[in-house]
N, C-alpha and C positions, 0 to 999 in steps of 0.2 A: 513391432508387435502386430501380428495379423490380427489377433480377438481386439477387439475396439474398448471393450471392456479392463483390457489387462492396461491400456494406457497410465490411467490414475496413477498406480503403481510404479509404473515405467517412469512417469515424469518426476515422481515421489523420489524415486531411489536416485534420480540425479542428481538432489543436494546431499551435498558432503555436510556429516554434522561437525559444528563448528567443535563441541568439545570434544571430540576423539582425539586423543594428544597424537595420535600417527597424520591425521590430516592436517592440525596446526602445524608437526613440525614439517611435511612434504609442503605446505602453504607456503612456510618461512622460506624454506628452503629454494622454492620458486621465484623469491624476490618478492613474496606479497608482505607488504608492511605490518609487524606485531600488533599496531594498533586496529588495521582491518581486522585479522580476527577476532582481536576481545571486540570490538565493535558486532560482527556475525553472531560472537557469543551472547552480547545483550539482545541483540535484536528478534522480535518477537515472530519474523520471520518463519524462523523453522521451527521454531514451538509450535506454532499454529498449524504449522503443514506437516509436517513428521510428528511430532511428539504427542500432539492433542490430535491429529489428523480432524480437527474442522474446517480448515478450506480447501477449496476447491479449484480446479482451473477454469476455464469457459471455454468449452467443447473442447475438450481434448482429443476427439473425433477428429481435427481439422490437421493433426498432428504439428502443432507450433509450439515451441516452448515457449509458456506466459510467462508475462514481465509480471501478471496481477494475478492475486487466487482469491477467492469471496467465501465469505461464509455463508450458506444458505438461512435464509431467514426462517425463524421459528414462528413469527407473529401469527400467519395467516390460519394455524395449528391453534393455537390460542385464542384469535379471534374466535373461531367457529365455536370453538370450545365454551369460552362465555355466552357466547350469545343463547345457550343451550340453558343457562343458569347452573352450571353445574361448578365446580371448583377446577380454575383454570390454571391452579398452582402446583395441584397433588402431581407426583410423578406418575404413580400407576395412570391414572386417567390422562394424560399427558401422550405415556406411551401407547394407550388404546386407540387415542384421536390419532396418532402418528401413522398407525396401522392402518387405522380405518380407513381415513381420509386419501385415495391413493390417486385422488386430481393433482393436487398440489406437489405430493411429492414426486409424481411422474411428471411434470412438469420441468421442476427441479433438475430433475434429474436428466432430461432431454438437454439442459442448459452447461450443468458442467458435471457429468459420469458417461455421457453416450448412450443415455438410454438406460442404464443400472441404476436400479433403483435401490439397493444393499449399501451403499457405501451414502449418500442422501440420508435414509433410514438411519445409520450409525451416527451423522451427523446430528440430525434432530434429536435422535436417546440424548444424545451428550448434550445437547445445547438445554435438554426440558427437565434431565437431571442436575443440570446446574441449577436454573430457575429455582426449583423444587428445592433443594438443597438449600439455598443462599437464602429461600423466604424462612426458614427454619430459626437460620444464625441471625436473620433481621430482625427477627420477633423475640431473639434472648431465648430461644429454644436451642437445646443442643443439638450437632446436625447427624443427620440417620445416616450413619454409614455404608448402610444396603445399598441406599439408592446413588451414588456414585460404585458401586461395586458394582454396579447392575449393568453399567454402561463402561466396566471393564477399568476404572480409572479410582487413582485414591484419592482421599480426603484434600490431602497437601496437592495432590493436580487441579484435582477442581478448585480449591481456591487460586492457585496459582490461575488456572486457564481464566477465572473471573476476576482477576485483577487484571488481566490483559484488556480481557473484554470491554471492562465495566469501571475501572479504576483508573488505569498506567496515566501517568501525566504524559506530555508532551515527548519529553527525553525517552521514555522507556516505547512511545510508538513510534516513533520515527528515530533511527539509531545511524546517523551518517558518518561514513568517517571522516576524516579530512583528507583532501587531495596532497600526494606530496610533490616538491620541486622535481627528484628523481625521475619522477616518473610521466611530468611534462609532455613528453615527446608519445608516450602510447594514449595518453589523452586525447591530445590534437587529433592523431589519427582516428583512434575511436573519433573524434566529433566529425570529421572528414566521414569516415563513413556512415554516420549518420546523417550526414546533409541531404538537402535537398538539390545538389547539382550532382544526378544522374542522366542517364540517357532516358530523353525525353520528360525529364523533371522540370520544374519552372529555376531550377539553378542552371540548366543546361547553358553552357556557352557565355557565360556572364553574366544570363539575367538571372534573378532570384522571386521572393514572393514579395517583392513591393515593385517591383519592374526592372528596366534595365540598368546594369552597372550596379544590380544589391547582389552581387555573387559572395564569392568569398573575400574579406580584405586580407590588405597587401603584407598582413602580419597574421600565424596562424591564431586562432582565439579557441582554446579546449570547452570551455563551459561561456554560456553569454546567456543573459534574458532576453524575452523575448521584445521587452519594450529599449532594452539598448541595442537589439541586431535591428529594430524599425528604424531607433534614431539613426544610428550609423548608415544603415542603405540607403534612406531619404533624407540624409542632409545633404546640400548644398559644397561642403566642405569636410575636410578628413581629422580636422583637431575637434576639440570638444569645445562645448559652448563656454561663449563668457560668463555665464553665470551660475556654470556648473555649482561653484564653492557655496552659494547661499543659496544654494535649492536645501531644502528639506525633505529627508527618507521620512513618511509617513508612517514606518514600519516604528521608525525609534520616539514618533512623538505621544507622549501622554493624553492629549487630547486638553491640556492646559496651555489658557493663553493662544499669543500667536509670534511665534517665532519667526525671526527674522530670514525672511524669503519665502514665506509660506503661501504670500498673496504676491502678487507681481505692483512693482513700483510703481507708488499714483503718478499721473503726469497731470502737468500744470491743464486747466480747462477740462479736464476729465467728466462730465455731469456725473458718474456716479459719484463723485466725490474724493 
């Protein structure tokens, strides 16, 4: 894309949506697991990017395809807005501050449009017509249809796009699938070429990022944390520790009590006891 501006777009139209039954079945068809795509289908992913179009890349100017897209924030619109004493809720005055105010959104807009400040603008209508909308239904008032119309979008999007925002528990923002055995071997490689032993990397030639001899071990490893690839590169030795079985995952404890291995074994003469 020569115009810098048509990027957004260009990046945009490179996700396949997940509900077009021609792309799940060419998906299937590819080898990619039934469960990945109802996973793509929950995932709030392309809602946000295609369907609501509220996020954004960060410079797409730089021509990279992002792993992240942000929503530009509405606050600083609203901030000023109150500080005026005026009603920081109403949509009309919302959309006048959006207008007005073209620090911030040019700003914005230098960060993830390339300078367009049109597609920023469409972001903030949408973000200040939800606001405006939601305080409506919060107050037991019915909500004004206009104002989602105004910003191109129906009733059932906007709450949809405000439960995303403002609601989704856990499971509905982060939508992982699970890895399968099958597919093992394009993992590893993916994680191969994700590593850090390239030419002139601190993996280069065996060493890694705790020093030498933490390159790759002698078995390939698809996915690892970062605090088991420290353990592994700076131990001593290649089996696991003795006391691996009576450590405790802090992730799975309640915060009740103290489970066995949680503290390291008193030794006899200990002063702290």
């Amino acid at each position: 894309m020569e115009d810098e501006h048509q990027l957004l777009a260009a990046q945009r139209s490179c996700f396949l949506d997940p509900d077009d039954p021609e792309v799940a079945r060419e998906a299937e068809r590819a080898g990619i697991p039934h469960d990945w795509v109802e996973a793509a289908r929950r995932s709030p992913v392309w809602a946000l990017i295609n369907r609501y179009e509220v996020a954004l890349p960060l410079h797409p100017e730089y021509r990279t395809m992002p792993m992240v897209w942000y929503i530009p924030p509405l606050s600083p619109v609203v901030d000023r807005v109150r500080e005026t004493g005026v009603d920081a809720e109403d949509a009309g005055t919302l959309f006048a501050a959006i207008e007005a105010l073209r620090i911030p959104v040019e700003y914005l807009a230098e960060l993830f449009t390339a300078g367009d400040a049109d597609p920023v603008n469409r972001v903030l209508h949408k973000l200040a017509a939800m606001r405006s909308y939601m305080r409506d239904l919060n107050f037991g008032r019915d909500g004004d249809a206009s104002i989602p119309e105004a910003v191109g979008m129906s009733e059932e999007d906007m709450l949809a796009m405000y439960r995303l925002l403002a609601l989704a528990p856990y499971d509905e923002r982060y939508v992982i699938p699970p890895a399968h055995a099958e597919q093992a071997h394009a993992l590893e490689e993916l994680a191969t070429e994700c590593s850090l032993d390239y030419e002139g990397g601190p993996g280069m030639g065996g060493s890694g990022p705790f020093g030498e001899g933490s390159g790759r071990p002698a078995q390939p490893v698809a996915v690892e944390s970062f605090q088991a690839l420290r353990q592994r590169q700076t131990a001593d030795r290649s089996t696991d520790p003795e006391d691996k079985a009576r450590r405790v995952n802090l992730l799975n404890w309640d915060g009740k009590g103290t489970p066995e291995g949680l503290f390291p074994d008193r030794k006899e003469g200990d002063p702290r006891g």
